[in-house]
C-alpha positions in Angstrom: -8.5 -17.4 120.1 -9.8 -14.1 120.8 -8.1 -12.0 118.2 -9.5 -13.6 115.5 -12.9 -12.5 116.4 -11.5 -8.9 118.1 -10.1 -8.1 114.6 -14.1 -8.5 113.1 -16.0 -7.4 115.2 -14.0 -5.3 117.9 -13.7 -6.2 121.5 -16.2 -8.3 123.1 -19.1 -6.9 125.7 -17.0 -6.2 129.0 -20.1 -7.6 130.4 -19.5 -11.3 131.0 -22.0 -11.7 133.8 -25.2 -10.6 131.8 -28.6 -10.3 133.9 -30.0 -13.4 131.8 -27.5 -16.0 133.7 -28.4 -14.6 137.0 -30.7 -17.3 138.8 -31.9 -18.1 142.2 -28.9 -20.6 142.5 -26.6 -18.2 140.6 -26.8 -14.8 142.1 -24.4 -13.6 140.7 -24.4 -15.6 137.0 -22.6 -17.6 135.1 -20.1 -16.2 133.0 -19.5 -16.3 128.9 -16.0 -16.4 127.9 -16.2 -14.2 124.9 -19.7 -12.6 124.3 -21.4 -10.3 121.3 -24.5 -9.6 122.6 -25.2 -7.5 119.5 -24.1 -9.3 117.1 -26.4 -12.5 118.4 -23.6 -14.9 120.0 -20.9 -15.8 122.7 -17.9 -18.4 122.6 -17.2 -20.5 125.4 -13.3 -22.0 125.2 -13.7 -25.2 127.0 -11.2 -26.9 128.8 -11.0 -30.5 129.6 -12.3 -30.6 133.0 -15.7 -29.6 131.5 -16.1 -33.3 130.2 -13.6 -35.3 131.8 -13.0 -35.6 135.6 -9.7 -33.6 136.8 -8.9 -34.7 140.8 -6.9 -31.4 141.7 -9.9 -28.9 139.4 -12.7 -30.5 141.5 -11.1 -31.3 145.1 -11.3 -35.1 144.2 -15.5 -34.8 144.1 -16.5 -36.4 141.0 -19.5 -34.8 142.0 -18.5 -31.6 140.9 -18.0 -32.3 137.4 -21.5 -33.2 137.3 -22.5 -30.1 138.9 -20.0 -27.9 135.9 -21.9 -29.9 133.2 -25.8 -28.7 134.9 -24.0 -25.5 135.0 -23.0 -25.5 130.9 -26.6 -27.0 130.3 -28.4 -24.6 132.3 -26.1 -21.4 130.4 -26.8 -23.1 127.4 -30.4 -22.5 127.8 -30.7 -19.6 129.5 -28.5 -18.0 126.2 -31.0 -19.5 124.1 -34.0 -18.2 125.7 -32.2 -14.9 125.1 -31.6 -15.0 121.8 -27.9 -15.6 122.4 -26.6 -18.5 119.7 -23.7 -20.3 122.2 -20.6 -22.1 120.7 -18.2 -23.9 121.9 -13.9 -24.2 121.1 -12.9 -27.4 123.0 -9.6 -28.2 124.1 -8.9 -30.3 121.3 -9.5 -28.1 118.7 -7.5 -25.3 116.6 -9.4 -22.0 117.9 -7.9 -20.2 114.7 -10.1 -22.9 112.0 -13.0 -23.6 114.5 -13.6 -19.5 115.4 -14.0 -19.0 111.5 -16.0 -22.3 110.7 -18.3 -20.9 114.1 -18.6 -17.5 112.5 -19.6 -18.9 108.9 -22.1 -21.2 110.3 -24.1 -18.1 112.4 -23.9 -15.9 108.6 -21.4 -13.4 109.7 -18.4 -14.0 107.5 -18.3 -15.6 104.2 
């Protein structure tokens, strides 16, 4: 899902752990998946355990799904603070129509 944007707008910032997702709790941050901090945006490709409880992802504590979904909330809000517009490619969806339909939304293809 990657190449679709790579070929537009070259590789993505090899910075996935930007200062603005560092917190208290976080030291070290929270991650975007695919981020263009100059051009205004970052993907996150979302798999299923970020909605739905998965026994072997979270050690059997359902717990810790609820403690992923603060963590997408809280990076959700911390990117728009900073001026970083977040979308999302679930699981269930084609990345190669939702990465264009993503990109026409935000103004930056056709």
């Amino acid at each position: 899902e990657k190449n679709y944007v790579i070929i537009l707008f070259g590789p993505p910032s090899a910075n996935h752990w930007p200062d603005f997702l560092k917190t208290p709790e976080y030291p070290t941050g929270l991650q975007l998946d695919i981020p263009y901090y100059q051009h205004g945006f970052a993907i996150e490709v979302q798999g299923e355990q970020h909605e739905k409880f998965n026994k072997f992802f979270y050690r059997g504590d359902p717990n810790n799904l609820v403690k992923q979904q603060e963590r997408d909330q809280l990076k959700e809000e911390l990117c728009e603070e900073n001026w970083i517009t977040l979308r999302y490619v679930w699981y269930y969806e084609d990345p190669f129509e939702k990465i264009p339909d993503i990109l026409r939304e935000l103004g930056l293809i056709p």
